[in-house]
TORNU-804842 format. One record per residue (C-alpha): residue in three letters; y, z, x. Coordinates in nm, 4 decimals, decimal comma. Layout:
residues N
  residu         y         z         x
     ALA         Y         Z         X
...
END
This chain:
residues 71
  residu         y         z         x
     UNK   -6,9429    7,6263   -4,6977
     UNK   -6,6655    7,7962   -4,5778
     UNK   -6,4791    7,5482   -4,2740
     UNK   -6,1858    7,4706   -4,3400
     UNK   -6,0889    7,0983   -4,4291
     UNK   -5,9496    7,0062   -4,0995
     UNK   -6,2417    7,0783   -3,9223
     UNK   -6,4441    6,8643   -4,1747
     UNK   -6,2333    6,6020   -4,1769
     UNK   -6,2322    6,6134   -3,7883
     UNK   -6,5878    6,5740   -3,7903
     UNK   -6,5859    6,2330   -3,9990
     UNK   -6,3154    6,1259   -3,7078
     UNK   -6,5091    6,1600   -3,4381
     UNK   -6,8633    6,0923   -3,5319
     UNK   -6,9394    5,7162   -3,3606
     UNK   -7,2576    5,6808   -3,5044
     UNK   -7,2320    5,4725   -3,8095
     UNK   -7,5424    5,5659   -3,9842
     UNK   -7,4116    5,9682   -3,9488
     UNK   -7,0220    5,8774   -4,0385
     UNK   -7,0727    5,8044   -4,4238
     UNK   -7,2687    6,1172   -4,4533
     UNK   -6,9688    6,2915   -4,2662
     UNK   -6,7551    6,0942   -4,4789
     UNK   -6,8665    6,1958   -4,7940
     UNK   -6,8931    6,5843   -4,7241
     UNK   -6,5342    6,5622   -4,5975
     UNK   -6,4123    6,4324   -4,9276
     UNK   -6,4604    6,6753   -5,1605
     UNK   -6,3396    6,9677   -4,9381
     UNK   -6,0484    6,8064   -4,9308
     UNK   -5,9905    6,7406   -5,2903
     UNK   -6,1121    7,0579   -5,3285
     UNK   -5,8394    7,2268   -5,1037
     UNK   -5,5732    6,9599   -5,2413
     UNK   -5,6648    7,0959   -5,6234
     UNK   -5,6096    7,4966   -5,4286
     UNK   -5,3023    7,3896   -5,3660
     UNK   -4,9596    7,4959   -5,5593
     UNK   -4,6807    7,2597   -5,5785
     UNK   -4,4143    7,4984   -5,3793
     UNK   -4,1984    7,3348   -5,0793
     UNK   -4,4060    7,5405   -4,8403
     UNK   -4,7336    7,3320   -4,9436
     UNK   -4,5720    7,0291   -4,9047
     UNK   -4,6853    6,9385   -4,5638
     UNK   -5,0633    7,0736   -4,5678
     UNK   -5,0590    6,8288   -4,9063
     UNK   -4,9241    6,5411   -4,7412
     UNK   -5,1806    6,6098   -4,4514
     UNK   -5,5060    6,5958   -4,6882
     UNK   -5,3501    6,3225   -4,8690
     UNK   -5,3247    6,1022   -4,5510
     UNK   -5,6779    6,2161   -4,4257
     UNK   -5,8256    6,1123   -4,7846
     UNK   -5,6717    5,7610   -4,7687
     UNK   -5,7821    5,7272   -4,3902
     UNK   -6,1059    5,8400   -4,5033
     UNK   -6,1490    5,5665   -4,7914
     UNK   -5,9651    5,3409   -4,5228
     UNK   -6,3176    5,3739   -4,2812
     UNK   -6,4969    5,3825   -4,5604
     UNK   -6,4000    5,0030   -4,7086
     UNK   -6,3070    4,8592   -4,3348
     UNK   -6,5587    4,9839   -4,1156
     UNK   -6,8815    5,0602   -4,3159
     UNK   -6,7357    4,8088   -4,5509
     UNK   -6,8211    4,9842   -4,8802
     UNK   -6,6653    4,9968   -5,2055
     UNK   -6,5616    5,4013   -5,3899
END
């Protein structure tokens, strides 16, 4: 699969139909941990790192508030 993580990400963002977000939800995650593990530690990475970072813990966020499920 070759999308980048934003657009997977976006997809778990937008998708209002709980039985289809978890799904979206969980192939989201491990593109970005995949692209966060891609990524060197040089200033210029700094934001795109911070980015996934957020969108991971947003992610988990839905995941434990709104489908109310445990990682």
């Amino acid at each position: 699969m070759q999308q980048g993580w934003e657009e997977v990400y976006l997809r778990a963002m937008i998708e209002t139909d709980q039985d289809r977000l978890m799904g979206k939800i969980d192939l989201a995650i491990p593109v970005l941990r995949s692209r966060l593990q891609e990524l060197d530690f040089s200033p210029e990475r700094r934001s795109e790192r911070q980015r996934i970072t957020d969108a991971l813990l947003t992610l988990d966020t839905i995941r434990r508030i709104e489908l109310k499920t445990q990682v």
